[in-house]
C-alpha positions in Angstrom: 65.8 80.7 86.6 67.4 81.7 90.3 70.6 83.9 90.4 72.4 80.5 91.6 71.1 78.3 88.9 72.6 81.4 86.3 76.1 81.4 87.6 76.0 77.2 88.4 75.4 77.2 84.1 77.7 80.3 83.4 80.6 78.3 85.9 79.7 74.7 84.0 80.0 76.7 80.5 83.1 78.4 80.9 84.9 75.1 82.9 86.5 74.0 79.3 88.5 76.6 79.4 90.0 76.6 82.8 92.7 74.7 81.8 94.0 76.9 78.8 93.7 79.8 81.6 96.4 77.4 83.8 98.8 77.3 81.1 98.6 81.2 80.2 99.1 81.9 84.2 100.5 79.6 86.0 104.0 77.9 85.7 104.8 74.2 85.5 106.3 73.1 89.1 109.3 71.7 87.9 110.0 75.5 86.3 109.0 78.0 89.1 111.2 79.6 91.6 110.8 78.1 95.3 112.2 79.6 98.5 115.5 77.9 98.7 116.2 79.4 95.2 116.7 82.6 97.7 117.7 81.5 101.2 121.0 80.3 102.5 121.5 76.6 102.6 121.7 75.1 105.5 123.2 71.7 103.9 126.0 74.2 102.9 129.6 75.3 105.3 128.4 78.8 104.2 125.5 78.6 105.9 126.2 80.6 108.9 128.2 83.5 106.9 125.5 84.2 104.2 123.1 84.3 107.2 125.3 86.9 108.8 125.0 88.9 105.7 121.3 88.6 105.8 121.3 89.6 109.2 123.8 92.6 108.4 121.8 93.8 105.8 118.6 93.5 107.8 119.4 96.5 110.2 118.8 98.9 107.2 115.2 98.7 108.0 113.4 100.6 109.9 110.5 100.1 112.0 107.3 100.8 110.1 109.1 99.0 107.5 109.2 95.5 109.6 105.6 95.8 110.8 104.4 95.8 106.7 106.8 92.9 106.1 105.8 90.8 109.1 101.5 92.0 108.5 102.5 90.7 104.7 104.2 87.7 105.6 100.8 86.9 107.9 98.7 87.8 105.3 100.2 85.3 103.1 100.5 82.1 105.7 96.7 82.9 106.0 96.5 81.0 103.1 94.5 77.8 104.3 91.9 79.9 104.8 91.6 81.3 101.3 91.9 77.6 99.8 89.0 76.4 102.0 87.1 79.4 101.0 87.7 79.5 97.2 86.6 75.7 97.0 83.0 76.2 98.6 82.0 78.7 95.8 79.3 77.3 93.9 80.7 75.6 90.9 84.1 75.0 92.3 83.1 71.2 92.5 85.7 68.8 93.8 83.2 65.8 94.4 81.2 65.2 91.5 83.8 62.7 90.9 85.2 64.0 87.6 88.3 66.1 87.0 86.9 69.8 87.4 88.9 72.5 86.0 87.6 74.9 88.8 89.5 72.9 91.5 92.6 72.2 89.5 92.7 75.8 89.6 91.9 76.6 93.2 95.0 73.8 94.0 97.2 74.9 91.7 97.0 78.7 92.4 97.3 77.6 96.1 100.4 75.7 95.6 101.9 78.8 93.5 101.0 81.2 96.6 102.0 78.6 99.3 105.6 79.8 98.7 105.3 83.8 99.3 104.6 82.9 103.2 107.5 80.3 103.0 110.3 82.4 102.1 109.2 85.2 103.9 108.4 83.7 107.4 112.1 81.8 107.1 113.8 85.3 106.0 112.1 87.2 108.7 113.3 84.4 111.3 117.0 84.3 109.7 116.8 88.2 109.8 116.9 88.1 113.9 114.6 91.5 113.7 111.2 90.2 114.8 109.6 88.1 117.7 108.8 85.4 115.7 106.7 83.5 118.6 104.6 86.5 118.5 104.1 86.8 115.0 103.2 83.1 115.0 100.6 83.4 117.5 99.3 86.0 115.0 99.1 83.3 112.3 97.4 81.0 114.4 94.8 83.7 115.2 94.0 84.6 111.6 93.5 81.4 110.5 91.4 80.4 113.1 89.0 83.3 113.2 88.9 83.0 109.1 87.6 86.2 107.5 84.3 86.9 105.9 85.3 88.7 102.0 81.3 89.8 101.7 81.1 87.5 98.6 79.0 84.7 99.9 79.6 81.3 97.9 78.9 83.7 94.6 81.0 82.3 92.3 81.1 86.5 90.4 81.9 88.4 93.5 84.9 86.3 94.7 86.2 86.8 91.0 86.0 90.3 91.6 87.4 90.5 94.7 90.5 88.5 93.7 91.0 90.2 90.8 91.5 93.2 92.7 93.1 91.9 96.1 96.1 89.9 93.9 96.1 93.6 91.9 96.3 95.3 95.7 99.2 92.5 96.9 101.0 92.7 93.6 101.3 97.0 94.7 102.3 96.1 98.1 104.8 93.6 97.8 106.8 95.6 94.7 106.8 98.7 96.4 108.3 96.8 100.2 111.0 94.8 97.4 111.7 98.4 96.1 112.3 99.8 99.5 114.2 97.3 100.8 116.5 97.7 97.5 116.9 101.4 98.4 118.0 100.3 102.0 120.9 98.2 100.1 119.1 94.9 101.1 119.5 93.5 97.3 118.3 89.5 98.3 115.2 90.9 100.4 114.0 93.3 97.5 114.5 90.3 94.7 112.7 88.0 97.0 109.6 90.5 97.3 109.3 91.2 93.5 109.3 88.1 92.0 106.6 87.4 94.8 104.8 90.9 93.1 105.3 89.0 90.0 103.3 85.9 91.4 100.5 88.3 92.2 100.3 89.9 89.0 100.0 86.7 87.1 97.3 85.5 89.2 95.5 89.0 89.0 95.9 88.3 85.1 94.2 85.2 85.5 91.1 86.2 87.8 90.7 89.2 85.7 90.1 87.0 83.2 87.8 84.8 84.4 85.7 88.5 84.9 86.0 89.1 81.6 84.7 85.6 80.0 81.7 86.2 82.4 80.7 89.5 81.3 80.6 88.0 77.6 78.1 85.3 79.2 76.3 87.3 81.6 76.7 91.1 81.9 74.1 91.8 83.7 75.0 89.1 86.7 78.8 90.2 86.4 78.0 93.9 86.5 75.8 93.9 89.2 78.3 91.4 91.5 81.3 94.3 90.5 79.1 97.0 91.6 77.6 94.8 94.7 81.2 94.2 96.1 82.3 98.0 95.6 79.3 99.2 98.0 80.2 96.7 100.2 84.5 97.9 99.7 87.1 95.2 98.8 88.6 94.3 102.5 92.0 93.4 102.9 92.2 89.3 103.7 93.9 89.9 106.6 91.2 91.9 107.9 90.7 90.1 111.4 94.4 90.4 112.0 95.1 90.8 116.1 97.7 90.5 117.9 98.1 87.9 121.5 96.0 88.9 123.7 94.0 90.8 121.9 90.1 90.7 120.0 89.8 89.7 116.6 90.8 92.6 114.2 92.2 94.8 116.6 95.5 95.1 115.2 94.3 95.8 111.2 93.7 99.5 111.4 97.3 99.9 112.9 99.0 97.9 110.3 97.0 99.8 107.7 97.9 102.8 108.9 101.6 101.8 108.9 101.0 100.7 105.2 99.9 104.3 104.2 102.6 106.0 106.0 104.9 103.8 103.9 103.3 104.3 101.1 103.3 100.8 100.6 99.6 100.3 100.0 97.3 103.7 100.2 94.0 104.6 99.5 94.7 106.3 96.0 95.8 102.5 95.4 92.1 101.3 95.7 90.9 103.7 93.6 93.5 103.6 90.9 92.7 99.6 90.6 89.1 100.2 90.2 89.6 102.8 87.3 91.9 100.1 86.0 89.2 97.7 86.1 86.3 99.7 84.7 88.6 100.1 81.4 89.6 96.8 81.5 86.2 95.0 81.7 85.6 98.5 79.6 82.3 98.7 82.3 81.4 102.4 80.6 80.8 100.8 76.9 78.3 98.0 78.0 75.2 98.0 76.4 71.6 96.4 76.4 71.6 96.3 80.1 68.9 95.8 82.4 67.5 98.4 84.4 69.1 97.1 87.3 72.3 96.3 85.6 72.2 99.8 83.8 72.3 101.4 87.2 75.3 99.2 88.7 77.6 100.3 85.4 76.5 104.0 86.0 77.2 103.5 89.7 80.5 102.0 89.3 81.7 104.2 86.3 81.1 107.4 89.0 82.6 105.8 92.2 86.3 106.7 91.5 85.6 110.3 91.5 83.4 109.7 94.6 86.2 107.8 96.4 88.7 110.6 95.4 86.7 113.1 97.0 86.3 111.0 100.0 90.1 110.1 100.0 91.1 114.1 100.3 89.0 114.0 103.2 90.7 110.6 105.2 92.6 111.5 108.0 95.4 108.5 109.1 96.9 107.7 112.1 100.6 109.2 112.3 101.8 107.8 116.0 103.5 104.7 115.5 101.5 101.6 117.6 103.7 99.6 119.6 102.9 96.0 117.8 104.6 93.1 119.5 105.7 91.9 116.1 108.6 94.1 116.3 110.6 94.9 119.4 113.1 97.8 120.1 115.7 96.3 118.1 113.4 96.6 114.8 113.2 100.5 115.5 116.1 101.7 113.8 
C-alpha cells in the first residue's frame, strides 16, 4: 500500500474522533471572547476618551517592540492562506458530500483564529503608532504570494508543523502581552494573552492529533516528525516583504527584531522540540522499522545538535528601518 493510501486510512480511521477533540479544544461561539470584548465602542459617548487612553498608553512602546506587534498582527491576518492550505491535505475532505470531522475542524479553528488579526489590526490603527496603509499593503503581499510550510498535502507533516508553530505563536504572543504589561499598557497585554491562550489550546489539539497517529502508525508519524525537522519548521509568515520590495525580504529583519526582544529566539525552537520528543515520548518507541528506527534516533539527538549550532548564530543588532513603523514609533 502507497504512503498516501496509509495516511488516507489512518485520517478515515481517526475522523470519529474529531469531534470529541472540538469539544476538549475549542470553545462554543456564543462563549468565547471576540475583539469588542477589548476595544472601545464606538456606539458609545466614551468612545473618543477611552481611545485617548489607548493612544496615551501606547507611547510606552518602543520601537522594536511595534515592529513584532505589527509582523504578529500580519502573521495572523495571513490567515486565508492557512485555511485554504489546511483544507487540501489529503483527508481533509469537504466534498464527499457528508459531514467530515476534518473540515469542521479546519472551519472552526479558523473561525477561533480569525479574531487574533481582528483585534490587533483595530488596536494598532486606534493606537496612531503605525502606517497602517503600509502594513496593509504588507497583508496583501503575504497572502497573495502564500507560503510553502515543506509539508506537501501530507496529512502527518502539517500536524507536526502546527503542533509546533501554535506552540511557537503561543511563546510569542505571551511574552509581547507581558511586555506591554511592564510598559503599564494593561488592555494591550490582556489582549495578547488571552490570544497566547487561543494558541495553546489549538497547540493542545494538533498535538493531539500527533499523538492518536503515532498509536496508528509510528513508523509514518516518526518519519514525517523527523522529515519536517531536516527540513526546519519556518515561520508562516515566511515570505513577509514590505512595498516595494521581493517576496521575503523583510522576514530576516523582523526575526532579528524578535530575538533582540526576546520575544521569539532560537533556544525557543529547540526548547519546543525537546517538549515534543517527551511528549510524543519519541525516545521510548519501539518495534520500529529500520527507517523509522533511524528518524527517532535522529530526532532524539537534534536538540543537542541545534544547541550547539545556536551558540554559534550570530543576529543582526542594527535596527532596519521597516516602513511599518515611522519616527514616531521610535521612542
Amino acid at each position: 500500500m502507497s504512503l498516501k493510501n496509509i495516511r488516507l486510512e489512518v485520517m478515515e480511521a481517526i475522523e470519529p474522533k474529531v469531534q470529541g477533540f472540538m469539544d476538549s479544544f475549542l470553545i462554543p461561539i456564543e462563549d468565547i471572547w471576540q475583539p469588542s470584548d477589548f476595544l472601545p465602542d464606538s456606539q458609545n459617548e466614551n468612545f473618543f476618551a477611552e481611545t485617548e487612553q489607548i493612544r496615551e498608553e501606547a507611547k510606552e512602546l518602543g520601537y522594536d517592540f511595534w515592529v513584532t506587534l505589527v509582523a504578529d498582527t500580519i502573521t495572523e491576518e495571513a490567515l486565508p492562506t492557512y485555511e485554504s492550505w489546511l483544507m487540501d491535505v489529503e483527508g481533509i475532505d469537504q466534498h464527499s458530500g457528508k459531514e467530515n470531522g476534518w473540515s469542521k475542524w479546519v472551519r472552526a479553528w479558523t473561525a477561533e483564529e480569525n479574531r487574533h488579526g481582528d483585534v490587533l489590526n483595530k488596536y494598532l490603527y486606534l493606537s496612531g503608532r503605525v502606517n497602517m496603509r503600509e502594513i496593509e499593503i504588507t497583508t496583501q503581499h503575504l497572502i497573495s504570494d502564500g507560503f510553502d510550510i515543506g509539508t506537501d498535502r501530507d496529512p502527518y507533516k502539517n500536524f507536526v508543523y502546527t503542533t509546533f508553530q501554535e506552540l511557537a505563536t503561543n511563546i510569542s504572543h505571551k511574552r509581547v502581552g507581558k511586555m506591554a504589561k511592564e510598559k503599564g499598557n494593561a488592555l494591550l497585554g490582556k489582549m495578547c494573552n488571552i490570544i497566547a491562550g487561543d494558541e495553546m489550546r489549538h497547540h493542545l489539539a494538533y498535538r493531539e492529533f500527533v499523538k492518536t497517529i503515532l498509536g496508528q502508525d509510528p513508523n509514518g508519524m516518526i518519519e514525517a516528525f523527523a522529515d519536517m525537522m531536516k527540513k526546519k519548521i519556518v515561520m508562516p509568515a515566511h515570505f513577509l516583504r514590505e512595498s516595494g520590495d521581493s517576496i521575503g525580504s523583510a522576514f530576516e529583519q523582523f526575526s532579528d527584531c524578535a530575538q533582540r526582544l526576546g520575544v521569539y529566539t532560537a533556544q525557543d525552537y529547540i526548547e519546543i522540540l525537546k517538549k515534543l520528543n517527551d511528549y510524543w515520548e519519541v525516545g521510548n518507541l519501539r518495534g520500529l522499522s529500520e527507517q523509522a528506527e533511524k528518524a527517532r534516533d535522529y530526532l532524539m539527538k537534534l536538540p543537542d545538535r541545534l544547541q550547539r549550532i545556536s551558540e554559534r548564530m550570530q543576529f543582526g543588532q542594527d535596527q532596519h528601518k521597516f516602513k511599518w513603523v515611522e519616527a514616531n514609533g521610535m521612542l
